[in-house]
N, CA and C of each residue as an Amber inpcrd file, in Angstrom:
protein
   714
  24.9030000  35.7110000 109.5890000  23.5940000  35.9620000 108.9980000
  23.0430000  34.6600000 108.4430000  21.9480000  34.6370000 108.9970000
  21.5860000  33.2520000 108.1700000  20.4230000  33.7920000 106.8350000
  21.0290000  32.7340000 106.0230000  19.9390000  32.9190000 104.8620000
  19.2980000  31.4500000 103.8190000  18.5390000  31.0120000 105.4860000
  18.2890000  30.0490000 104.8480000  16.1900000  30.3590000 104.3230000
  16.1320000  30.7070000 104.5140000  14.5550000  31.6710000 103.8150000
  14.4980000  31.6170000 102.0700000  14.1330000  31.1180000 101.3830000
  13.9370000  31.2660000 100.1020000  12.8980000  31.9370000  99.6720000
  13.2280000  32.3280000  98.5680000  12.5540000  33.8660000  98.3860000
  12.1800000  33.3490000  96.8170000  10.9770000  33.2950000  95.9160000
  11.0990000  33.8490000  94.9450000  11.5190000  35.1050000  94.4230000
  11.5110000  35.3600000  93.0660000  11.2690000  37.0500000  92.7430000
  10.7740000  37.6690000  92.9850000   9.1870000  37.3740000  92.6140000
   7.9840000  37.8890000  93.2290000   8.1090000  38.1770000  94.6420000
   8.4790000  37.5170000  95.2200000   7.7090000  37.7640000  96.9920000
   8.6600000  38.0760000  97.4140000  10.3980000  38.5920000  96.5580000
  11.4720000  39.9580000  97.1010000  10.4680000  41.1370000  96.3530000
  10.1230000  41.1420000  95.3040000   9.6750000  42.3770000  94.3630000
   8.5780000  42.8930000  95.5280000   7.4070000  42.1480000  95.8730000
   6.9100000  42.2950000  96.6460000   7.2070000  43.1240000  98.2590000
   8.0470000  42.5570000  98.4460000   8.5560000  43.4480000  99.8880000
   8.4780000  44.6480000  99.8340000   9.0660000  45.3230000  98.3050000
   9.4960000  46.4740000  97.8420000   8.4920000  47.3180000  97.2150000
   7.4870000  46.5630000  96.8140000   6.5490000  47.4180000  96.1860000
   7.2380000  47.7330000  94.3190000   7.6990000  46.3140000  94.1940000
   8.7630000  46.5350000  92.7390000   7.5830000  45.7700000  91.5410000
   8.4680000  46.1420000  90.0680000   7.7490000  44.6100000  89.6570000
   8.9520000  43.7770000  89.1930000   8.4840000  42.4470000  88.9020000
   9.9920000  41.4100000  89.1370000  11.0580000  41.4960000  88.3770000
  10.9750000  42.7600000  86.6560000  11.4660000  42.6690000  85.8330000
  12.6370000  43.6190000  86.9370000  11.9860000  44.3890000  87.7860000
  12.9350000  45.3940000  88.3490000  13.7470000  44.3730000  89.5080000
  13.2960000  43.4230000  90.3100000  14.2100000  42.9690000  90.6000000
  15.1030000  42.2190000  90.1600000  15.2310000  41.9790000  88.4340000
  16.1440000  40.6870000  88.0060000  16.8960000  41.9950000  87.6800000
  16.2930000  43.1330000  86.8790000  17.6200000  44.0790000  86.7310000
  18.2550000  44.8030000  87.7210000  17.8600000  44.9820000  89.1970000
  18.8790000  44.5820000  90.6150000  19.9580000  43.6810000  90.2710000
  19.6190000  42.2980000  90.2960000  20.6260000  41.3680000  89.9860000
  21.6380000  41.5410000  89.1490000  21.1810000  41.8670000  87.9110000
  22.0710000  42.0990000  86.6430000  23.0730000  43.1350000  87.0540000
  22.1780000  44.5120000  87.5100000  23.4580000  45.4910000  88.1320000
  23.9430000  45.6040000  89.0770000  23.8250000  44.2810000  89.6550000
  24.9890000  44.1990000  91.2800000  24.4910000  44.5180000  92.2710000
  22.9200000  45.6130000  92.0780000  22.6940000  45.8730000  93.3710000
  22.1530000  44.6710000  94.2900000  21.6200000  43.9390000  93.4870000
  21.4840000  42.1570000  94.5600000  22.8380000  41.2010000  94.7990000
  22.8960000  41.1060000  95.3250000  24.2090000  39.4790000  95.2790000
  23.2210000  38.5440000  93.9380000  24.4370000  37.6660000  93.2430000
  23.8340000  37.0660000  92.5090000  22.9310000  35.7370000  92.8500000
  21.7750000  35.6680000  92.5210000  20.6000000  34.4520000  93.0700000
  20.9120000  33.1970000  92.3270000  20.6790000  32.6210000  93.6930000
  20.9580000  30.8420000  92.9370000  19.8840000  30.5000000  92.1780000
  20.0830000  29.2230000  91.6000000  18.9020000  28.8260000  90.1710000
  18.4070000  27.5360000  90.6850000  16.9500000  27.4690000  90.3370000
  16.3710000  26.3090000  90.7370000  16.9150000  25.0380000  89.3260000
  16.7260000  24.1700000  89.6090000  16.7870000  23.1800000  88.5450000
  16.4360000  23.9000000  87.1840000  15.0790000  24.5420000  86.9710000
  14.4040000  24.9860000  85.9150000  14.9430000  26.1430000  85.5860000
  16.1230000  26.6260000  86.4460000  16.4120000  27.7600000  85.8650000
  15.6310000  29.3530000  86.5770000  14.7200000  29.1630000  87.1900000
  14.4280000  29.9960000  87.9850000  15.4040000  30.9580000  88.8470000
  15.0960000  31.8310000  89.4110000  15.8460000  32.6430000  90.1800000
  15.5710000  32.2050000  91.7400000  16.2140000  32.1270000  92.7230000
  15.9390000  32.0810000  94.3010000  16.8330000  32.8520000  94.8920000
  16.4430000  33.6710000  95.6320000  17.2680000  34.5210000  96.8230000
  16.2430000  34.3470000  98.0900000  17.2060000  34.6920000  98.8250000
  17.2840000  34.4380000 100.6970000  17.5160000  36.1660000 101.0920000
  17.7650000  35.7980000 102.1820000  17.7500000  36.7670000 103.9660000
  18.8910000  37.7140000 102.7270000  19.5750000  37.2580000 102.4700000
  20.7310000  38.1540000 102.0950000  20.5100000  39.1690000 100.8270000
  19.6020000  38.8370000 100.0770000  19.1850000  39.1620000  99.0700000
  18.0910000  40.6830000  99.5660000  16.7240000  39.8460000 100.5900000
  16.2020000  40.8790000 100.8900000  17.0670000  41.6630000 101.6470000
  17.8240000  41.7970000 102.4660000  18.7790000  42.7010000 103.0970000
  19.3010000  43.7650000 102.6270000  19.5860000  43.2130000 101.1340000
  20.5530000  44.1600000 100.0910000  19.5540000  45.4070000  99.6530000
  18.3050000  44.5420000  99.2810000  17.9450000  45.1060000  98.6990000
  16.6390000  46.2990000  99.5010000  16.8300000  46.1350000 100.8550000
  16.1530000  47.0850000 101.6480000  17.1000000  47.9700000 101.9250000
  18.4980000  47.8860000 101.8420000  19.6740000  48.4930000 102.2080000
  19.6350000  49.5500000 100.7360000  19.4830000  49.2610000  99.7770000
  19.5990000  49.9470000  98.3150000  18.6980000  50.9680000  98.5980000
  17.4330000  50.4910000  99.2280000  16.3850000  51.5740000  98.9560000
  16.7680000  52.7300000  99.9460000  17.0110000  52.3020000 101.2130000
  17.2760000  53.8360000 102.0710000  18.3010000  54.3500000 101.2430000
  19.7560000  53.7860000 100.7560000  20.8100000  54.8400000  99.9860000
  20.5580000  55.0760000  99.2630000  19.1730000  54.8560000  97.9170000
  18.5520000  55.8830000  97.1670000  17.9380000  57.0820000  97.7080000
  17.2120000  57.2380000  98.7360000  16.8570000  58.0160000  99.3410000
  17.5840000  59.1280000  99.7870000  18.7100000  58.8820000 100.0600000
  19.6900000  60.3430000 100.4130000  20.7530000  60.2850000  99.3230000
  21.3210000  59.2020000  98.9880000  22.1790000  59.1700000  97.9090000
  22.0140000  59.4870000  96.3630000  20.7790000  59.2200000  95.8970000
  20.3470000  58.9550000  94.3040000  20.9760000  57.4070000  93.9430000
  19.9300000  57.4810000  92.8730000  20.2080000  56.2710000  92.4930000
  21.5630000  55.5100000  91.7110000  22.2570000  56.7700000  91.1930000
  23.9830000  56.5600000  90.4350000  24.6940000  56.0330000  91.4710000
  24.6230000  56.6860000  92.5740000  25.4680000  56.3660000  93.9660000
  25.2920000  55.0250000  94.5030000  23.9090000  55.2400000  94.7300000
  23.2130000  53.8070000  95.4810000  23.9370000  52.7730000  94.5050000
  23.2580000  52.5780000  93.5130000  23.5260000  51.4420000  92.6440000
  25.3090000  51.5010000  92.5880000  25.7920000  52.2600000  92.4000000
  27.8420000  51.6840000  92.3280000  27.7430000  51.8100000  93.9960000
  27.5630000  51.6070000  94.7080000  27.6670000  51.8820000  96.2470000
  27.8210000  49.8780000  96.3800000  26.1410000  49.3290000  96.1560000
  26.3600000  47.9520000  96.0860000  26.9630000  47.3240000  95.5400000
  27.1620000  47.7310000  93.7560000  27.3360000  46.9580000  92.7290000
  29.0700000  46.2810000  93.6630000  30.0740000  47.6710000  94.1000000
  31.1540000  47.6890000  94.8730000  30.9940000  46.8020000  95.5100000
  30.1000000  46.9620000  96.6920000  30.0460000  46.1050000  98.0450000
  30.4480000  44.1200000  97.4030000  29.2730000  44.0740000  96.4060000
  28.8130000  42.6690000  95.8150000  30.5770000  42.3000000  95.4530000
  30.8380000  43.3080000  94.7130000  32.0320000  42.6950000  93.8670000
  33.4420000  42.5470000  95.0530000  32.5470000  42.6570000  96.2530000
  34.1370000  42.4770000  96.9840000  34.9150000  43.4440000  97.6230000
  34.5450000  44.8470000  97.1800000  35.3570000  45.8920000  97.4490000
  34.3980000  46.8210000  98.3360000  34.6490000  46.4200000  99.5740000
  34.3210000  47.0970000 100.8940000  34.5360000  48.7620000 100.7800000
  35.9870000  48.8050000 100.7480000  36.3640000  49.9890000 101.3070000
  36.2210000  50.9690000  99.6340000  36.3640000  50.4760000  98.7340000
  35.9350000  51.1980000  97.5290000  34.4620000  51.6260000  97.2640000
  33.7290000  50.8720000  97.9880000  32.4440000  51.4320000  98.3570000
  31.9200000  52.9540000  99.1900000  32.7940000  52.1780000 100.2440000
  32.9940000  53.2950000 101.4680000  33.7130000  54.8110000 100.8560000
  34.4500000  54.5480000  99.6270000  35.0600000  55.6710000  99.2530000
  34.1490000  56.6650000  98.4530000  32.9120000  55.5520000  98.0540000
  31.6180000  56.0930000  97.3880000  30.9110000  56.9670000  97.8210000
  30.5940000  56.1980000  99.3670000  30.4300000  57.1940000 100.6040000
  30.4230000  58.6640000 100.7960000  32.0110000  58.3570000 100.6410000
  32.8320000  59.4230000 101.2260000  32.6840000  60.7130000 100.2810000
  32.5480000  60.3020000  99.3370000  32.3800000  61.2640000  98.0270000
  31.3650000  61.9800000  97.7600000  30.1580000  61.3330000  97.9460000
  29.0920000  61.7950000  97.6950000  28.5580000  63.0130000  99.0540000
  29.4510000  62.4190000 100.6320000  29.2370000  63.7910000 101.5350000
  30.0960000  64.5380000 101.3440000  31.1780000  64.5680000 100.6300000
  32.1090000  65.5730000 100.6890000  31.4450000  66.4490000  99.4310000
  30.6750000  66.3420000  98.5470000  29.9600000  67.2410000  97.7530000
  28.8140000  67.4370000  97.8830000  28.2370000  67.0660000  99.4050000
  27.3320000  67.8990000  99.9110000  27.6900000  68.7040000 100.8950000
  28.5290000  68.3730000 101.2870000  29.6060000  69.8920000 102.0800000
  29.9700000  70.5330000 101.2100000  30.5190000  70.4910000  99.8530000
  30.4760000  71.8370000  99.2800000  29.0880000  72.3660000  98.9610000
  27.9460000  72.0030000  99.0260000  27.2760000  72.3490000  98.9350000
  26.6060000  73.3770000 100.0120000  27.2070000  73.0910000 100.9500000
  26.5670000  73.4620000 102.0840000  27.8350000  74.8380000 102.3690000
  28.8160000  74.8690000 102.2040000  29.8290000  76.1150000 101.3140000
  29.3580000  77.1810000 100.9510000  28.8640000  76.4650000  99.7310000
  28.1140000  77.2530000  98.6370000  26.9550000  78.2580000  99.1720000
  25.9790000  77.6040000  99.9790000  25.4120000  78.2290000 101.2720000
  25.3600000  78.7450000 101.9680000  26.1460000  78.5190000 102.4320000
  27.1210000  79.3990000 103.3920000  27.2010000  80.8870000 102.7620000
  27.9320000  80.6820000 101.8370000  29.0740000  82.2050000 101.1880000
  27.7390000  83.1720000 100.8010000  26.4480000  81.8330000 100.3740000
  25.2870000  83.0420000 100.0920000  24.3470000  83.7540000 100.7570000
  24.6550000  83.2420000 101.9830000  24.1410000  83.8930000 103.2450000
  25.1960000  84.6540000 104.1050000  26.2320000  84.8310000 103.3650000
  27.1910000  85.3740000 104.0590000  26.6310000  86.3970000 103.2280000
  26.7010000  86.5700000 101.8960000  26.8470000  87.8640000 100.9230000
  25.5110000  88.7110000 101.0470000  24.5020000  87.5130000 101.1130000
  23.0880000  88.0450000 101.3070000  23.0000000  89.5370000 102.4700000
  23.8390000  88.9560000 103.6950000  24.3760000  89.7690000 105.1910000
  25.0760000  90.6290000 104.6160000  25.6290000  90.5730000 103.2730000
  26.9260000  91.7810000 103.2900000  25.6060000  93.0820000 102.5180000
  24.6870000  92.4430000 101.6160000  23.9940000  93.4250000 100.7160000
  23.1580000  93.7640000 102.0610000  22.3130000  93.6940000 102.8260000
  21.5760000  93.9740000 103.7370000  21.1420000  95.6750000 103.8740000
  20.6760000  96.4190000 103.2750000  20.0860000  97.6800000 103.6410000
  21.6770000  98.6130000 103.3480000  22.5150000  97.6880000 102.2350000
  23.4720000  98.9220000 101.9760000  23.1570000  99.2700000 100.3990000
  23.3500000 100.4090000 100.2410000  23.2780000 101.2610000  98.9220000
  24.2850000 100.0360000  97.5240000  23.6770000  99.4890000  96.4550000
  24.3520000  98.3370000  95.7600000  25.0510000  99.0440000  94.5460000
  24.9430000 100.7330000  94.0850000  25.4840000 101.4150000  93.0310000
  25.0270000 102.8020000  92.9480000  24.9930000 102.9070000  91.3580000
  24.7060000 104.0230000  91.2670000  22.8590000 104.1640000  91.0420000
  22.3940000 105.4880000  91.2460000  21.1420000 105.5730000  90.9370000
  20.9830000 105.1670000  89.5520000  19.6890000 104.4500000  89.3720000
  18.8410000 104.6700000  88.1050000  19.1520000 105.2740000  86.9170000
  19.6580000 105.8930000  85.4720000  19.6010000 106.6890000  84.9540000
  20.8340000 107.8400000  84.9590000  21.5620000 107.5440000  85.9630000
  23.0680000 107.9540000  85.9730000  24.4520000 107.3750000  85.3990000
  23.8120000 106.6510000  84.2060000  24.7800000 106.0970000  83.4160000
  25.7050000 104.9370000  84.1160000  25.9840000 104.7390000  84.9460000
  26.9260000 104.1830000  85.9960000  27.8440000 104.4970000  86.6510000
  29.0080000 103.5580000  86.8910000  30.0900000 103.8650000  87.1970000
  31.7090000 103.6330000  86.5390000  32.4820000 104.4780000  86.8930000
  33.7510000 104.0620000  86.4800000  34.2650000 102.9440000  86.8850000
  35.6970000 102.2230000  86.9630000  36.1310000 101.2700000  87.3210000
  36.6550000 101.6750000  89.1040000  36.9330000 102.9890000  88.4140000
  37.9500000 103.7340000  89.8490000  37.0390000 103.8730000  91.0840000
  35.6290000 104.4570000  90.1670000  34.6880000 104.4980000  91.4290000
  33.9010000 103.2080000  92.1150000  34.0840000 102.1620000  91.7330000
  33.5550000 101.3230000  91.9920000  34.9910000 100.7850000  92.9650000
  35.9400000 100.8050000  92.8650000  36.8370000 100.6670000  93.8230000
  36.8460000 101.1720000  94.6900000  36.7630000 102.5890000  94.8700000
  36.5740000 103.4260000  95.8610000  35.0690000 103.1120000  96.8680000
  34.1290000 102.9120000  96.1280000  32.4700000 102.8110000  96.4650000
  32.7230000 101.7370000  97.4990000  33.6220000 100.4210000  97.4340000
  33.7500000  98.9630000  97.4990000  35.2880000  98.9960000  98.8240000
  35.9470000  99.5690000  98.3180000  37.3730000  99.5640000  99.0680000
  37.9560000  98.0900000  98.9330000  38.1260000  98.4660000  97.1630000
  39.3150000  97.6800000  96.6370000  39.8730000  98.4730000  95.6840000
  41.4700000  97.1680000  95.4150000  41.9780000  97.9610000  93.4740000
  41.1710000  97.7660000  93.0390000  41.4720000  98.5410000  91.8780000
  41.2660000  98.4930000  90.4240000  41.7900000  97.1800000  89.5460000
  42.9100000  96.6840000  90.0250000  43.3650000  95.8010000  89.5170000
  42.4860000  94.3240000  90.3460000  41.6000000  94.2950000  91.4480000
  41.2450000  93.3280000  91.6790000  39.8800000  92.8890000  91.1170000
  39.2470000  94.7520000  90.6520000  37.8240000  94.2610000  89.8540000
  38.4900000  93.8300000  88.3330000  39.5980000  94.1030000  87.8500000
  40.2140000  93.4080000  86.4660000  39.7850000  91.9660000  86.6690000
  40.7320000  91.1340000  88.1440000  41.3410000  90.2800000  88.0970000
  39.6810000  89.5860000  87.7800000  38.9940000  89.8850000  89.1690000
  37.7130000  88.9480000  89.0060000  37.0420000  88.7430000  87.7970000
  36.6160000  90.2890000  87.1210000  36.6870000  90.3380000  85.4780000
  37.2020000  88.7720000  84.8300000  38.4820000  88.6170000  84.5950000
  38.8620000  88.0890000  83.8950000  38.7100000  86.6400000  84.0660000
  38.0820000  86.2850000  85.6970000  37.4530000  84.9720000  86.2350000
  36.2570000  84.8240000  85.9570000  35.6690000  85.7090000  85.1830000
  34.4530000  85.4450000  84.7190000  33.2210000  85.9730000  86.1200000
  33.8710000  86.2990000  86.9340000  32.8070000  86.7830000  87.7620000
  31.8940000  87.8950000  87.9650000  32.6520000  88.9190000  87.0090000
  32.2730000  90.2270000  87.2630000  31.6250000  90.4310000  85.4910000
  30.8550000  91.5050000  84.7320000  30.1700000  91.0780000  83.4990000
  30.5270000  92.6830000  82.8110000  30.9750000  94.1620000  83.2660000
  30.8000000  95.2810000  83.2550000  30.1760000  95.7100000  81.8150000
  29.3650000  96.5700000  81.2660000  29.5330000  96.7890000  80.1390000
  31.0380000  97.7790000  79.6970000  30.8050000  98.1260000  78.0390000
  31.6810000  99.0800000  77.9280000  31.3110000 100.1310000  77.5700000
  31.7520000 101.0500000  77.5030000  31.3030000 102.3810000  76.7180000
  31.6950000 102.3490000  75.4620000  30.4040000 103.1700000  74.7060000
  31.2550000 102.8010000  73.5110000  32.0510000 104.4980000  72.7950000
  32.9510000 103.8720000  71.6780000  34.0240000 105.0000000  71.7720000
  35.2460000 104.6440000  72.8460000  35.0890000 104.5980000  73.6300000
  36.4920000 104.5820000  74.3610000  36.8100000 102.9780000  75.1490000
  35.6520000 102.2330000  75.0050000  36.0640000 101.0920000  75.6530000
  36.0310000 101.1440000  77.2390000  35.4850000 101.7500000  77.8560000
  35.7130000 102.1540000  79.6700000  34.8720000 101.2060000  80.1130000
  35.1070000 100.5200000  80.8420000  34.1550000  99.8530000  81.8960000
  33.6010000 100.7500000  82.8190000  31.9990000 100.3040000  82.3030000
  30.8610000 101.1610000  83.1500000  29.9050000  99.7990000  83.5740000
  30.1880000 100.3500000  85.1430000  29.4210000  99.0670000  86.1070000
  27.8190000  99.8510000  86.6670000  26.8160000  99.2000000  86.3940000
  25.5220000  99.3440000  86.9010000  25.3510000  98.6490000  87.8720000
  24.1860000  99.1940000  88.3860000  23.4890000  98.5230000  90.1370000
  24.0150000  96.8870000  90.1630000  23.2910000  96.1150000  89.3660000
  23.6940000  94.8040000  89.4040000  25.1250000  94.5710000  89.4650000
  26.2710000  95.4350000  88.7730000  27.3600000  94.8450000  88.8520000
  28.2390000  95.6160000  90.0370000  27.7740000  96.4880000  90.4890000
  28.5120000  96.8170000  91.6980000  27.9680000  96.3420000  92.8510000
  26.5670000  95.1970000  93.2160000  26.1620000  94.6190000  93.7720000
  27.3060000  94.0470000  94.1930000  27.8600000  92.8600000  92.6530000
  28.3300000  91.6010000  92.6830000  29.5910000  91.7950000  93.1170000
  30.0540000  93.2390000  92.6200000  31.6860000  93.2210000  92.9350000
  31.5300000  93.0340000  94.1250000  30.7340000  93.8340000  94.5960000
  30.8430000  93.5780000  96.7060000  30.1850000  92.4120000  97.2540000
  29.9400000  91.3420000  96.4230000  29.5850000  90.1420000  97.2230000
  30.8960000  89.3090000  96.6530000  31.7910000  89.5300000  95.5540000
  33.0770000  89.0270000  95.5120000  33.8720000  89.4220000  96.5750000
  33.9900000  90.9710000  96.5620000  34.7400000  91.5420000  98.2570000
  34.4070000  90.9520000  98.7170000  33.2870000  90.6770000  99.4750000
  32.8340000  90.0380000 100.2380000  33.3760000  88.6430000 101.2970000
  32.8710000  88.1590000  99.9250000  33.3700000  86.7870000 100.1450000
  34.9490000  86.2310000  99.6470000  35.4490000  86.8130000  99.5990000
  36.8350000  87.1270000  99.0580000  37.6080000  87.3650000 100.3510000
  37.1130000  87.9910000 101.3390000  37.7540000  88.4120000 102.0240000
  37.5250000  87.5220000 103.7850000  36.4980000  86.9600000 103.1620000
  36.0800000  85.1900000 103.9100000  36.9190000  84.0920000 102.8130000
  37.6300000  84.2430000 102.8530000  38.8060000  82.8630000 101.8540000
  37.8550000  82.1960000 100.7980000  36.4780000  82.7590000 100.5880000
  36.1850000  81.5300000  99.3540000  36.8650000  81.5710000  97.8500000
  36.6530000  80.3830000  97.2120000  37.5900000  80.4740000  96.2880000
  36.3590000  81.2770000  94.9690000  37.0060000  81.3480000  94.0180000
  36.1910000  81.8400000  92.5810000  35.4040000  80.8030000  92.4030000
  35.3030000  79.7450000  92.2050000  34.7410000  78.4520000  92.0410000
  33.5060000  78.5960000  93.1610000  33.5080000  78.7430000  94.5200000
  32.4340000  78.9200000  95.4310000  31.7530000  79.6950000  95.2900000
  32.0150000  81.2440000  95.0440000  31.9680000  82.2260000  94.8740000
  30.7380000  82.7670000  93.2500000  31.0060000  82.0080000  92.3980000
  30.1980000  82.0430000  91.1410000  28.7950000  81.1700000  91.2840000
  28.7880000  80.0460000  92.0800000  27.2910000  80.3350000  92.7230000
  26.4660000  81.1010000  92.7870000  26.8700000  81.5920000  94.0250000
  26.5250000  82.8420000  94.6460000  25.9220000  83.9060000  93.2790000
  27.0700000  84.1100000  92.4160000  25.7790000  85.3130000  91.8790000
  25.2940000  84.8230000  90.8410000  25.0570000  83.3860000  90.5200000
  24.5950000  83.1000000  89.7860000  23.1380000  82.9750000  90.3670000
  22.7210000  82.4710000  91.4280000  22.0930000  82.4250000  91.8440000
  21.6500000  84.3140000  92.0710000  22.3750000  85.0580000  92.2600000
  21.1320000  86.5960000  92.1220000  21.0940000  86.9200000  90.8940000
  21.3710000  86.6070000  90.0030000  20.7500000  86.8750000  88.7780000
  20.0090000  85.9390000  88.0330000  20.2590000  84.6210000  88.6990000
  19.1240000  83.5520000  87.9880000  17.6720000  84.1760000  88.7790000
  17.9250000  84.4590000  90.3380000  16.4410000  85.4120000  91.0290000
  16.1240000  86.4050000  90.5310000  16.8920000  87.1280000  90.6640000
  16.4200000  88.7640000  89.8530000  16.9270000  89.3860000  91.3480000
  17.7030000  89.3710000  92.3020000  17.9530000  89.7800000  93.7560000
  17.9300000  89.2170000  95.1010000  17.7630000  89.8600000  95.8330000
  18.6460000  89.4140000  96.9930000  17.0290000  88.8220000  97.9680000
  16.0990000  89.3180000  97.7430000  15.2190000  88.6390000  98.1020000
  14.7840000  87.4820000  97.7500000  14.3990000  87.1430000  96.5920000
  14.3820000  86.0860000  96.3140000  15.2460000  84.6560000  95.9260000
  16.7680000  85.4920000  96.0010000  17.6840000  84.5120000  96.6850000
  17.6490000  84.1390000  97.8960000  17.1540000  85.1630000  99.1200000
  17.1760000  84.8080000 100.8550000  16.2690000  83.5850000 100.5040000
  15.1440000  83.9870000  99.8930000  14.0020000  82.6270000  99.8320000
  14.4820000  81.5470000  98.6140000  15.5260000  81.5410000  98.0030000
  15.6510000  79.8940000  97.5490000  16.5580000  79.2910000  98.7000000
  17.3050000  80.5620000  98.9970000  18.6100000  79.8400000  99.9550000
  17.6310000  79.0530000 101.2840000  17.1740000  79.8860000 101.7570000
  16.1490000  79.2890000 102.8680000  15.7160000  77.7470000 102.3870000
  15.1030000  77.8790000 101.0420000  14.2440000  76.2680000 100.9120000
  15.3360000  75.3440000 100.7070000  16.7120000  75.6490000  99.9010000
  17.9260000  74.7920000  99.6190000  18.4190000  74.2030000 101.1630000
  18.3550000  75.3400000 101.8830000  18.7280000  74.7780000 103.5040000
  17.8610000  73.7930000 103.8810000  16.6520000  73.5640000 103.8610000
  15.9810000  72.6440000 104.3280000  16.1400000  71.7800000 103.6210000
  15.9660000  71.9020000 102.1090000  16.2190000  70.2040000 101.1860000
  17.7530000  69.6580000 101.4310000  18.9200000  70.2900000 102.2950000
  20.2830000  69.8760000 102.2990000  19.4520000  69.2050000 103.8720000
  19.2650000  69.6080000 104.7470000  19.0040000  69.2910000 105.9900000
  18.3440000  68.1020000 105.8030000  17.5650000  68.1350000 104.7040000
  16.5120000  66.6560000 104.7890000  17.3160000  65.9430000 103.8130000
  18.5550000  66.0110000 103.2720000  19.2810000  65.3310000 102.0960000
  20.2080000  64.7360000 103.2460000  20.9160000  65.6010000 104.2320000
  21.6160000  64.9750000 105.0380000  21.0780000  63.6780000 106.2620000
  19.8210000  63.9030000 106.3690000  19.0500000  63.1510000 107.3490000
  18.8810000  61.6200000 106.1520000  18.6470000  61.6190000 105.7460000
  18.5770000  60.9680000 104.4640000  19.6390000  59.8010000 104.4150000
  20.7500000  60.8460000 103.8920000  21.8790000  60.2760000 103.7020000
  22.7280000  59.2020000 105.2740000  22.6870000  59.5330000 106.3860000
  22.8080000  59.2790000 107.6240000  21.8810000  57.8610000 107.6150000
  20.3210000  58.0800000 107.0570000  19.9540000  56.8300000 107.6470000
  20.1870000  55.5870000 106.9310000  20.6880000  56.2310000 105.2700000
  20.9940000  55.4050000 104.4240000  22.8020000  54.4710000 104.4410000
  23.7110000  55.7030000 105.3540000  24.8450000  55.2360000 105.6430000
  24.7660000  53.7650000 106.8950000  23.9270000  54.3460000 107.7690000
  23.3430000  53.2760000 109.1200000  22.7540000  51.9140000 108.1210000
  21.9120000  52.1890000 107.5190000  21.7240000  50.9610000 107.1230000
  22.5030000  49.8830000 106.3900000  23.1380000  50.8680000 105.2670000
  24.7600000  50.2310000 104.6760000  25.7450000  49.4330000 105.9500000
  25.9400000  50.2170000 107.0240000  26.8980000  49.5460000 107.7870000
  26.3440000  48.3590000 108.3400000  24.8030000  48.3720000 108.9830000
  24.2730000  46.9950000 109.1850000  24.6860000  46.1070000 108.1480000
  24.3270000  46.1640000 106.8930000  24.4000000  45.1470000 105.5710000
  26.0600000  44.7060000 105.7530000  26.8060000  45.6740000 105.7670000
  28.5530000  45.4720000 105.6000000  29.0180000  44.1430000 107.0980000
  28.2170000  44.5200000 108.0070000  28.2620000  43.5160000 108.9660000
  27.4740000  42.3150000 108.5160000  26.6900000  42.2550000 108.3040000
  26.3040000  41.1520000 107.4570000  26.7930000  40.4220000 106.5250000
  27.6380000  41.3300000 105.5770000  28.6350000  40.8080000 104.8970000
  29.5910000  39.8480000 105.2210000  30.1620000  40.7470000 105.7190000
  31.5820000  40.4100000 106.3900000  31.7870000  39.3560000 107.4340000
  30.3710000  39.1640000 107.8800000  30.4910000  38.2050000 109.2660000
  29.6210000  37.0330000 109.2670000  29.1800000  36.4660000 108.1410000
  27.8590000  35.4700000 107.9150000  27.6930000  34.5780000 108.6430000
């Protein structure tokens, strides 16, 4: 790579549409290589400088800026593959994300035009009948219970768990997805998300728009990885 091009601040800030205070604090946090000094003390960067710093902007774009910025600060300080592990991290928790997605369009398919409890005004249900309703134990609506997934009220006087529409929904999107290997951890999404909606409709429609912002997060992320690997060749091979 050659970088024999001298650059003020200004006319890198410029490229970017920055102002210059933002490119000296680039420098300061690694996301630039550090710029040589004119006699007066000035700042000068080259080819390598703008490189970095067109490379920063696509991995803000799919990455955020926490990522982006330790993504370079890494690269600068030497550590290639500790970068790359930055990488690696940030898609492996957009695959759980995309999990998470998953299990709620799985559950969404499981509620689909089936009966979710008891009627209206019929007090609810027992524990037993909600096992039976569901075709599980008793001991597995405990267990989830006690994972925090399930909410039942009690009766009062005797203490009985009495499950309403909403909670015999959820037990059967735990069946559900329970019985697709997700874990409790995946799984509490899911109904957090139908009760942060108010139901299953207006979960189909966040899940729908979340699919497209992951689809355009992943496109994102891809063009921001492509451009990183150009820069890493640049690095590595001057």
């Amino acid at each position: 790579m050659t970088n024999d091009r001298r650059l003020r601040t200004v006319d890198l800030a410029r490229l970017a549409g920055l102002s210059t205070q933002q490119i000296r604090n680039y420098e300061d946090a690694g996301v630039l290589p550090p710029a040589g000094r004119t006699d007066s003390g000035h700042r000068v960067f080259g080819e390598r400088h703008r490189r970095a710093l067109l490379t920063y902007r696509r991995l803000l774009q799919g990455y955020g800026p926490v990522v982006a910025t330790a993504v370079m600060r890494t690269v600068h300080a030497g550590d290639v593959p500790g970068a790359l592990a930055r990488v690696d991290a940030a898609h492996a928790a957009l695959h759980e994300e995309r999990v998470s997605l998953r299990a709620a369009k799985e559950a969404l398919a499981a509620l689909a035009g089936r009966e979710t409890g008891p009627p209206p005004g019929s007090g609810g249900l027992r524990i037993g009948e909600v096992a039976a309703l569901i075709g599980v134990r008793t001991s597995a609506l405990r267990v989830w219970e006690a994972a925090g997934l399930l909410a039942p009220d009690r009766e009062r006087g005797t203490g009985y768990r009495v499950y309403g529409p909403a909670d015999v929904r959820d037990a059967r999107v735990v069946h559900t997805l329970r019985r697709s290997h997700y874990l409790f951890d995946q799984i509490r999404p899911v109904l957090d998300g139908l009760r942060r909606e108010g139901g299953s409709a207006a979960l189909r429609a966040a899940v729908e728009e979340r699919g497209r912002l992951l689809t355009a997060r992943t496109r994102a992320m891809l063009a921001g990885a492509g451009a990183l690997h150009t820069y890493l060749e640049d690095v590595e091979d001057p």
